[in-house]
C-alpha positions as CSV (number, residue, x, y, z in Angstrom):
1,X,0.0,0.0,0.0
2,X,2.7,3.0,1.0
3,X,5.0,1.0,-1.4
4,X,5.1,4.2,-3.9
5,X,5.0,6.8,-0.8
6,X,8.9,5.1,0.0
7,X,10.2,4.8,-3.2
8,X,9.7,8.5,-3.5
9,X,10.7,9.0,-0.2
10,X,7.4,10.8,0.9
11,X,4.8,10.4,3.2
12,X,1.2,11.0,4.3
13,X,-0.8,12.5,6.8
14,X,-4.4,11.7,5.9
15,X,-5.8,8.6,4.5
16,X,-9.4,8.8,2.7
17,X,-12.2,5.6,2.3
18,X,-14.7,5.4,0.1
19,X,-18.2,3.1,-0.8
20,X,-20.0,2.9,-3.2
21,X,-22.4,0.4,-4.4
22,X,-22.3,-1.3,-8.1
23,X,-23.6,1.3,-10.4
24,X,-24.6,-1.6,-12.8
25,X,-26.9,-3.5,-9.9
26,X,-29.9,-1.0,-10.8
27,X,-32.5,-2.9,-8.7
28,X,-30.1,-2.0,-5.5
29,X,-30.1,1.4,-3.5
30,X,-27.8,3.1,-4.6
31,X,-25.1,4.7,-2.2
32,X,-21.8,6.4,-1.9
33,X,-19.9,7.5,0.8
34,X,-16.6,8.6,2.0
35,X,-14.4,9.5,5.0
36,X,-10.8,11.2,5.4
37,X,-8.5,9.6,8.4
38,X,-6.3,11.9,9.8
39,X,-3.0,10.1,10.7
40,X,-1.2,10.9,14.1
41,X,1.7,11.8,12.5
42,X,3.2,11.7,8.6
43,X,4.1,8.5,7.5
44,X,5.2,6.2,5.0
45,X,4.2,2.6,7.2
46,X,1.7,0.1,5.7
47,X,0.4,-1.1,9.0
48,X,-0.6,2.2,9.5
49,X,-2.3,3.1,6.8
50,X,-4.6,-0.1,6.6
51,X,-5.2,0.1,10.6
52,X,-6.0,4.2,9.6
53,X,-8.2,2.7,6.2
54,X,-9.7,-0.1,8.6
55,X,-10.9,2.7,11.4
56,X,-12.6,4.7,8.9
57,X,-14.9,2.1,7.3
58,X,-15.7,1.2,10.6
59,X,-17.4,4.6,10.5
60,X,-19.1,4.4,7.3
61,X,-22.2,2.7,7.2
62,X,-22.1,-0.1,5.2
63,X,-25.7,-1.7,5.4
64,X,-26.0,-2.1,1.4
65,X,-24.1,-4.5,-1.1
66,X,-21.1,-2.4,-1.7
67,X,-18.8,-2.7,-4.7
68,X,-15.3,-3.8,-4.6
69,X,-12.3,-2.0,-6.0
């Protein structure tokens, strides 16, 4: 995930998730939402970022089939 962010030696300090349901299920609700993470601290660590990605889904509700990606 922050492979890219070290190989150009940068970093991050926010981290946003987004939903969304399949566009081509038309008989489903359709729904998009999104949330930015705000990280501690600038960083370039993996762990971090999904435990930061995994935190905000966990605060968007996610009641309806929701598309991959």
């Amino acid at each position: 995930m922050a492979e890219k962010l070290r190989q150009q030696h940068s970093v991050c300090n926010a981290i946003q998730v987004f939903i969304q349901t399949s566009p081509f299920r038309e008989q489903d609700k359709q729904y998009s939402n999104s949330i930015t993470v705000p990280l501690p601290h600038a960083c370039s660590d993996t762990r971090l970022l999904i435990r930061a990605a995994l935190f905000g889904l966990k605060r968007l509700p996610a009641r309806l089939r929701l598309q991959k990606s």
